[in-house]
PyMOL commands that place a pseudoatom at each C-alpha (Angstrom):
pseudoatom trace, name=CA, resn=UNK, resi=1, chain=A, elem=C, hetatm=0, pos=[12.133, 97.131, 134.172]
pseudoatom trace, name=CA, resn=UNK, resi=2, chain=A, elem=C, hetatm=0, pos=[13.757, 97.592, 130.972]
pseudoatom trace, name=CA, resn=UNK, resi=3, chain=A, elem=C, hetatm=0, pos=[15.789, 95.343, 129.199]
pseudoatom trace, name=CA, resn=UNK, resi=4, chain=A, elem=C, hetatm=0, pos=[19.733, 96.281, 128.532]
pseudoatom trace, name=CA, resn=UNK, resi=5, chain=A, elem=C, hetatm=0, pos=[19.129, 96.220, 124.743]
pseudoatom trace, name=CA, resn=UNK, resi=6, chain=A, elem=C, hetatm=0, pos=[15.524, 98.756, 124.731]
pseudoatom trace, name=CA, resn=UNK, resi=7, chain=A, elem=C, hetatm=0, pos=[16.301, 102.156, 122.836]
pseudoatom trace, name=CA, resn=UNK, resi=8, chain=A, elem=C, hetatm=0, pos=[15.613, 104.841, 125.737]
pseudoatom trace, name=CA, resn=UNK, resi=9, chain=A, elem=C, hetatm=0, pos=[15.688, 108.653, 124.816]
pseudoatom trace, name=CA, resn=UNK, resi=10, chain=A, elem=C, hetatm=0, pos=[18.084, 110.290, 127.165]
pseudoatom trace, name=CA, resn=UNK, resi=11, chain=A, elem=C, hetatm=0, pos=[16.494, 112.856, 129.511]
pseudoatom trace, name=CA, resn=UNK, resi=12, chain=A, elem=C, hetatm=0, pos=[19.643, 115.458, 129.035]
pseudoatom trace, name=CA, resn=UNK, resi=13, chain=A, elem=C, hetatm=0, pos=[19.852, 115.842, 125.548]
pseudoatom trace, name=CA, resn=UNK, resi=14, chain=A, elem=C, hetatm=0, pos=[17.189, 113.417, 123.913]
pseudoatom trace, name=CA, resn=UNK, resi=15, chain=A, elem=C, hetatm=0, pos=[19.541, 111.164, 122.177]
pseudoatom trace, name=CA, resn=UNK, resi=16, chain=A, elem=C, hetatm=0, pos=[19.153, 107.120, 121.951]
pseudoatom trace, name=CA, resn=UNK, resi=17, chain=A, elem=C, hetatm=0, pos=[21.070, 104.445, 123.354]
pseudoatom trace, name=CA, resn=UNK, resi=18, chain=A, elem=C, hetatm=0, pos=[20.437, 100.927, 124.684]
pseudoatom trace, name=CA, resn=UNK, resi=19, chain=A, elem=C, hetatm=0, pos=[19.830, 100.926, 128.096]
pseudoatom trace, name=CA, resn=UNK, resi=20, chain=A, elem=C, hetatm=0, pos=[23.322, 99.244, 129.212]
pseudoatom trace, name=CA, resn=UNK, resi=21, chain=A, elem=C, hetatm=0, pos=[24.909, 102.026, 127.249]
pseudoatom trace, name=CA, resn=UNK, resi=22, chain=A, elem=C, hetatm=0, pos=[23.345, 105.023, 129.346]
pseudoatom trace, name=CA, resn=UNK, resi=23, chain=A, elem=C, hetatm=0, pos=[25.323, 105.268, 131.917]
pseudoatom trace, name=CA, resn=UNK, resi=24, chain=A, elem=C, hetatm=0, pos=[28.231, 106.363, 130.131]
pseudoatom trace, name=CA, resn=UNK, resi=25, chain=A, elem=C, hetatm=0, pos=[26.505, 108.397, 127.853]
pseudoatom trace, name=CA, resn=UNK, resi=26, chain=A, elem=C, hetatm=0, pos=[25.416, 110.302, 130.780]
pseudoatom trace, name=CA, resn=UNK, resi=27, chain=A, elem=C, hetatm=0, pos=[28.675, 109.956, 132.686]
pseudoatom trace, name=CA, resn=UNK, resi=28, chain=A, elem=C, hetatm=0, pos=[29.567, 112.051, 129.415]
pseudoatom trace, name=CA, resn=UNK, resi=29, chain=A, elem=C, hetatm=0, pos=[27.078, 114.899, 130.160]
pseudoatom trace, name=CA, resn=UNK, resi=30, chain=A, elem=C, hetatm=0, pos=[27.910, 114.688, 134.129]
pseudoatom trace, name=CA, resn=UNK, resi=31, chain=A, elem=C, hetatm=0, pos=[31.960, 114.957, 133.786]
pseudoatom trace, name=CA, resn=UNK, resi=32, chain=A, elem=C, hetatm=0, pos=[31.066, 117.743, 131.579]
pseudoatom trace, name=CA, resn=UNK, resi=33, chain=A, elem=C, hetatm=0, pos=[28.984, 119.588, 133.541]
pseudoatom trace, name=CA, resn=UNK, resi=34, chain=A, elem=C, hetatm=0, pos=[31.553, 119.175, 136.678]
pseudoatom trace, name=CA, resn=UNK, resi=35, chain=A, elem=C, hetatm=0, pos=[34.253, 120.721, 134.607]
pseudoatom trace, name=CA, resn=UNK, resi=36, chain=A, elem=C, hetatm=0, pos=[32.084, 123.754, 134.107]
pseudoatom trace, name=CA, resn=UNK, resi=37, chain=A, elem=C, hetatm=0, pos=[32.649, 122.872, 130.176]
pseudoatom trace, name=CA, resn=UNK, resi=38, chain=A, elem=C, hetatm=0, pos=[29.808, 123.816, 127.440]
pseudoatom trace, name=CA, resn=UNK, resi=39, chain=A, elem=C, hetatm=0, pos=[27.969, 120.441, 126.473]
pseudoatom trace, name=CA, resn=UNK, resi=40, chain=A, elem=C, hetatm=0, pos=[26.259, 121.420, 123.553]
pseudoatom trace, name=CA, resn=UNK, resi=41, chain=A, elem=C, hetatm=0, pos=[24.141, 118.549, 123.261]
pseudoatom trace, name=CA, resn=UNK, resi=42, chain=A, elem=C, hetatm=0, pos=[22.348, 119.280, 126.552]
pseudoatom trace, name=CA, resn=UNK, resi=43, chain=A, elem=C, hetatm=0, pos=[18.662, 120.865, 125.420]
pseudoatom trace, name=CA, resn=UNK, resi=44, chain=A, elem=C, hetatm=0, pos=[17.501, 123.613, 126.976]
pseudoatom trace, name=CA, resn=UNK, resi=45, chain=A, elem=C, hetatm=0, pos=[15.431, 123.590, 130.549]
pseudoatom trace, name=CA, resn=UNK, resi=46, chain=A, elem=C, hetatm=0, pos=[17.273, 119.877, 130.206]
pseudoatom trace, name=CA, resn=UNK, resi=47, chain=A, elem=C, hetatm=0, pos=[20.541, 120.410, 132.248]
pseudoatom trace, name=CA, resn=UNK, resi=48, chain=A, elem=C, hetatm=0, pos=[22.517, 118.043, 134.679]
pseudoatom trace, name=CA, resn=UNK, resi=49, chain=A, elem=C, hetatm=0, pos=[21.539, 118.160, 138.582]
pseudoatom trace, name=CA, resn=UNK, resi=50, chain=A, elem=C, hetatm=0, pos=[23.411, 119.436, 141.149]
pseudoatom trace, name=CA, resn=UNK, resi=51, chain=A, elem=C, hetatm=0, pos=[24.010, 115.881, 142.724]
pseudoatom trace, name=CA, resn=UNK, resi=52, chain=A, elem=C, hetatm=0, pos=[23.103, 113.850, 139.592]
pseudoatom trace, name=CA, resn=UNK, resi=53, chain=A, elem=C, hetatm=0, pos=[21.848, 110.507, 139.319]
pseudoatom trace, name=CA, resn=UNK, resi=54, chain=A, elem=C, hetatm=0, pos=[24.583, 108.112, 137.473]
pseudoatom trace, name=CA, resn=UNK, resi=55, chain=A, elem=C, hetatm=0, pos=[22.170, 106.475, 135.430]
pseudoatom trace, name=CA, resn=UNK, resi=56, chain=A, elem=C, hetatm=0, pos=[19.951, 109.443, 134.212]
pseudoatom trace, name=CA, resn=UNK, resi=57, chain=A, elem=C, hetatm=0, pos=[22.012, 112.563, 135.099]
pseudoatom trace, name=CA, resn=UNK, resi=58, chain=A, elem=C, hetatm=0, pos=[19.065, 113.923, 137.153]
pseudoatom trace, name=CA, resn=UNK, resi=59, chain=A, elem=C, hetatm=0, pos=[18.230, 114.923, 140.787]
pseudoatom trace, name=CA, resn=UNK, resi=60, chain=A, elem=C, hetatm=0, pos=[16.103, 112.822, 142.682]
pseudoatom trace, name=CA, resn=UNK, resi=61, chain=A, elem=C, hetatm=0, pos=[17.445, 109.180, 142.317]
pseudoatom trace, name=CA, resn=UNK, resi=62, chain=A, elem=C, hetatm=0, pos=[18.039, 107.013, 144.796]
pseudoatom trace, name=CA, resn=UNK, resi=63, chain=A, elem=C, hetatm=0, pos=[21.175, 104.242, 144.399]
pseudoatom trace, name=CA, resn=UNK, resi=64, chain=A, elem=C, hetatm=0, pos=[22.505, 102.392, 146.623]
pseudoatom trace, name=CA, resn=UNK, resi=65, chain=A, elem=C, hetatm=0, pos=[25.595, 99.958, 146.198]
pseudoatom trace, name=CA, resn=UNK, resi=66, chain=A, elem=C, hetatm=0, pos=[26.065, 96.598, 148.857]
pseudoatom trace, name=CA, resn=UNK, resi=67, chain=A, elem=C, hetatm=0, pos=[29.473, 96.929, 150.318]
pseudoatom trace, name=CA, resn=UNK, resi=68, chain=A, elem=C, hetatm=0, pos=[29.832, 93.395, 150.772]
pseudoatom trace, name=CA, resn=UNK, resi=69, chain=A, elem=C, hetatm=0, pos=[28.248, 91.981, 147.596]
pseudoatom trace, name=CA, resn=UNK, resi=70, chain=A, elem=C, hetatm=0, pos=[28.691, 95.408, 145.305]
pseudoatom trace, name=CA, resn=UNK, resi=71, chain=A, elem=C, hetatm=0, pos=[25.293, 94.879, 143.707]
pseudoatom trace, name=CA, resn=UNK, resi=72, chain=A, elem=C, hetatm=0, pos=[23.020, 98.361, 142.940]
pseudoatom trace, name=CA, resn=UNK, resi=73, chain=A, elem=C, hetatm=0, pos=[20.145, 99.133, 143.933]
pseudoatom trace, name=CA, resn=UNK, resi=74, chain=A, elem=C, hetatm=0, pos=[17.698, 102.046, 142.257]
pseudoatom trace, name=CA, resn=UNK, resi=75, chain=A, elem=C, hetatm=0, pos=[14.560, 103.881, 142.029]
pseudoatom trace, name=CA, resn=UNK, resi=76, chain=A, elem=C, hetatm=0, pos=[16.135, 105.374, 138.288]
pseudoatom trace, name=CA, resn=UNK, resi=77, chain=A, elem=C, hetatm=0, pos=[13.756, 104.720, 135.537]
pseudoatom trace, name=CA, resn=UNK, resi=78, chain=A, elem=C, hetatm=0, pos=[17.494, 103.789, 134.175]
pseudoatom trace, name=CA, resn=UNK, resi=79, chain=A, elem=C, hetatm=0, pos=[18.514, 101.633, 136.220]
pseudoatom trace, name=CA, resn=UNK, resi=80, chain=A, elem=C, hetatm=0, pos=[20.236, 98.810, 134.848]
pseudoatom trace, name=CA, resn=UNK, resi=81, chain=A, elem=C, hetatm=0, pos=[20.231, 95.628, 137.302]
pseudoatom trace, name=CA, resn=UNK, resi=82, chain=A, elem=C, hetatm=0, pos=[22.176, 93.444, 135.333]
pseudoatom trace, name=CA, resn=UNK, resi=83, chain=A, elem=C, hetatm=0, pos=[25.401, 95.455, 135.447]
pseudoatom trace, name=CA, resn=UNK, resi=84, chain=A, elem=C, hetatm=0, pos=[28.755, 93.962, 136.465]
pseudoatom trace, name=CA, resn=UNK, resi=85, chain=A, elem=C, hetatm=0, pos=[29.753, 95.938, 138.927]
pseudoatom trace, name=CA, resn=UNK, resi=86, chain=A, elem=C, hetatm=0, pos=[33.372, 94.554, 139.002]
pseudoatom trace, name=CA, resn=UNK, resi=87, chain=A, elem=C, hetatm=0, pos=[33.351, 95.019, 135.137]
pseudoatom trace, name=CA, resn=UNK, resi=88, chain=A, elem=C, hetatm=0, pos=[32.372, 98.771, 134.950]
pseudoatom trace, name=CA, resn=UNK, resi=89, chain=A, elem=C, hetatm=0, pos=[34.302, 99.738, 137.354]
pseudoatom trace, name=CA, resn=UNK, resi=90, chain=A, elem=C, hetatm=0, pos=[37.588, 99.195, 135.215]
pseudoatom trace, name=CA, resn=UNK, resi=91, chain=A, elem=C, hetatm=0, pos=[38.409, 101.698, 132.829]
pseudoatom trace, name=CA, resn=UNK, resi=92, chain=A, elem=C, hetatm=0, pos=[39.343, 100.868, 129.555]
pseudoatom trace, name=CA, resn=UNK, resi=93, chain=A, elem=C, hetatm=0, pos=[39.106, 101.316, 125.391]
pseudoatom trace, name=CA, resn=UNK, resi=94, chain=A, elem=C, hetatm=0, pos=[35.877, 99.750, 125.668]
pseudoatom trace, name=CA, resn=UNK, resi=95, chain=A, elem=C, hetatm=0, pos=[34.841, 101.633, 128.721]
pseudoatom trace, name=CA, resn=UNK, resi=96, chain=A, elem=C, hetatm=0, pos=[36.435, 104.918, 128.481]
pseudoatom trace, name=CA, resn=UNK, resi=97, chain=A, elem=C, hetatm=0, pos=[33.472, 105.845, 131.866]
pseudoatom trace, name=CA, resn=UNK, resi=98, chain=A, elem=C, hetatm=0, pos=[33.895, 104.781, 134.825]
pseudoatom trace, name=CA, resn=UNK, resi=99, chain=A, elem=C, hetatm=0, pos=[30.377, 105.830, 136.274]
pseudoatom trace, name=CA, resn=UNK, resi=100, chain=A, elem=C, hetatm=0, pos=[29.877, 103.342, 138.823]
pseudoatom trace, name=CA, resn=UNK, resi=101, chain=A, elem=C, hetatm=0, pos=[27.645, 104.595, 142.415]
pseudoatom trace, name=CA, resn=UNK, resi=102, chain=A, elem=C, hetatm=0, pos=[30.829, 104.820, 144.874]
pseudoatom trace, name=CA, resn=UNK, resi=103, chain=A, elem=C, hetatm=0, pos=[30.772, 103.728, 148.810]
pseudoatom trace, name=CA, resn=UNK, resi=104, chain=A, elem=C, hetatm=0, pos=[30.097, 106.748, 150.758]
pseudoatom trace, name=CA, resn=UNK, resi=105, chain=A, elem=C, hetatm=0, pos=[31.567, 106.756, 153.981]
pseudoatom trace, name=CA, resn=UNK, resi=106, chain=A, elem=C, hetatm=0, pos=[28.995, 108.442, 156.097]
pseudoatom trace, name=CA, resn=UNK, resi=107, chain=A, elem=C, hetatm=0, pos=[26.293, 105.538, 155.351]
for i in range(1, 107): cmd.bond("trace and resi %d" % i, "trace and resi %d" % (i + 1))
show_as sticks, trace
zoom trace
Protein backbone atom coordinates (compact mmCIF):
# COMPACT_ATOMS: atom_id res chain seq x y z
CA UNK A 1 0.00 0.00 0.00
CA UNK A 2 0.71 3.50 -0.61
CA UNK A 3 1.24 6.07 1.72
CA UNK A 4 -1.41 9.20 1.90
CA UNK A 5 1.39 11.65 0.98
CA UNK A 6 2.96 9.40 -2.47
CA UNK A 7 2.36 11.49 -5.80
CA UNK A 8 0.04 8.97 -7.89
CA UNK A 9 -0.83 9.88 -11.60
CA UNK A 10 -4.55 9.76 -11.91
CA UNK A 11 -5.85 7.06 -14.28
CA UNK A 12 -8.68 9.60 -15.85
CA UNK A 13 -6.79 12.38 -16.87
CA UNK A 14 -3.04 11.75 -15.77
CA UNK A 15 -2.76 14.50 -13.33
CA UNK A 16 -0.87 14.24 -9.73
CA UNK A 17 -2.09 14.33 -6.37
CA UNK A 18 -1.20 12.76 -3.01
CA UNK A 19 -2.91 9.80 -2.48
CA UNK A 20 -5.40 11.18 0.38
CA UNK A 21 -6.29 13.82 -2.14
CA UNK A 22 -7.61 11.34 -4.96
CA UNK A 23 -10.67 10.72 -4.05
CA UNK A 24 -11.97 14.02 -4.56
CA UNK A 25 -10.10 14.69 -7.46
CA UNK A 26 -11.87 11.86 -8.94
CA UNK A 27 -15.18 12.55 -7.23
CA UNK A 28 -14.52 15.69 -9.60
CA UNK A 29 -14.31 13.62 -12.84
CA UNK A 30 -17.29 11.17 -11.56
CA UNK A 31 -19.97 14.10 -10.66
CA UNK A 32 -18.99 15.29 -13.98
CA UNK A 33 -19.45 12.53 -15.91
CA UNK A 34 -23.03 11.84 -14.09
CA UNK A 35 -24.17 15.24 -15.15
CA UNK A 36 -23.47 14.32 -18.73
CA UNK A 37 -21.08 17.61 -18.57
CA UNK A 38 -17.76 17.85 -20.88
CA UNK A 39 -14.65 17.22 -18.50
CA UNK A 40 -12.01 18.33 -20.54
CA UNK A 41 -9.31 17.04 -18.58
CA UNK A 42 -10.40 13.41 -19.11
CA UNK A 43 -7.72 11.91 -21.93
CA UNK A 44 -8.90 10.10 -24.51
CA UNK A 45 -9.69 6.05 -24.36
CA UNK A 46 -9.39 7.35 -20.43
CA UNK A 47 -13.12 7.99 -19.50
CA UNK A 48 -15.13 7.36 -16.19
CA UNK A 49 -16.94 3.78 -15.78
CA UNK A 50 -20.30 3.14 -15.86
CA UNK A 51 -20.40 2.19 -12.04
CA UNK A 52 -17.07 3.86 -11.08
CA UNK A 53 -14.81 3.10 -8.41
CA UNK A 54 -14.67 6.18 -5.75
CA UNK A 55 -11.13 6.06 -5.39
CA UNK A 56 -9.93 5.65 -9.07
CA UNK A 57 -13.04 6.47 -11.16
CA UNK A 58 -12.79 3.05 -12.89
CA UNK A 59 -14.85 -0.19 -13.30
CA UNK A 60 -13.79 -3.11 -11.60
CA UNK A 61 -13.16 -2.11 -7.88
CA UNK A 62 -14.32 -3.68 -5.17
CA UNK A 63 -15.23 -1.44 -1.72
CA UNK A 64 -16.86 -2.32 0.87
CA UNK A 65 -17.83 -0.07 3.97
CA UNK A 66 -18.59 -1.91 7.80
CA UNK A 67 -21.98 -0.76 8.83
CA UNK A 68 -21.21 -1.02 12.32
CA UNK A 69 -17.62 0.27 12.49
CA UNK A 70 -17.75 2.43 8.95
CA UNK A 71 -14.21 1.38 8.08
CA UNK A 72 -13.44 0.61 3.99
CA UNK A 73 -12.36 -1.99 2.62
CA UNK A 74 -10.69 -2.21 -1.19
CA UNK A 75 -9.05 -4.02 -3.89
CA UNK A 76 -8.35 -0.11 -5.59
CA UNK A 77 -4.75 0.37 -6.28
CA UNK A 78 -6.14 3.81 -4.57
CA UNK A 79 -7.33 2.85 -1.82
CA UNK A 80 -6.63 4.89 1.03
CA UNK A 81 -6.99 2.90 4.50
CA UNK A 82 -6.31 5.57 6.71
CA UNK A 83 -9.34 7.69 5.84
CA UNK A 84 -11.75 9.06 8.46
CA UNK A 85 -14.69 7.95 7.44
CA UNK A 86 -16.73 10.22 9.83
CA UNK A 87 -14.48 13.13 8.58
CA UNK A 88 -15.06 12.79 4.76
CA UNK A 89 -18.24 12.29 4.95
CA UNK A 90 -18.98 16.04 6.00
CA UNK A 91 -18.97 18.48 3.42
CA UNK A 92 -17.27 21.52 3.78
CA UNK A 93 -14.67 24.52 2.42
CA UNK A 94 -12.04 22.12 2.96
CA UNK A 95 -13.92 19.22 1.54
CA UNK A 96 -16.07 20.60 -1.09
CA UNK A 97 -16.48 16.14 -2.13
CA UNK A 98 -18.23 14.15 -0.39
CA UNK A 99 -17.09 10.79 -2.13
CA UNK A 100 -17.42 8.44 0.57
CA UNK A 101 -18.58 4.32 -0.51
CA UNK A 102 -22.40 4.57 0.76
CA UNK A 103 -24.42 1.53 2.58
CA UNK A 104 -26.27 -0.25 -0.02
CA UNK A 105 -29.30 -1.71 1.10
CA UNK A 106 -29.46 -4.92 -0.80
CA UNK A 107 -26.07 -6.26 0.92
Amino acid sequence: KKDGKDEIKCFICAAKAQLRNMQKHVGKHILLALRRFQDRLVKAGHEVGIDPCGWCGRDGCKTQLSSTSLSVTSNCPFHYDKMIYSRAAILSTGNSSTNVPVLCPLC
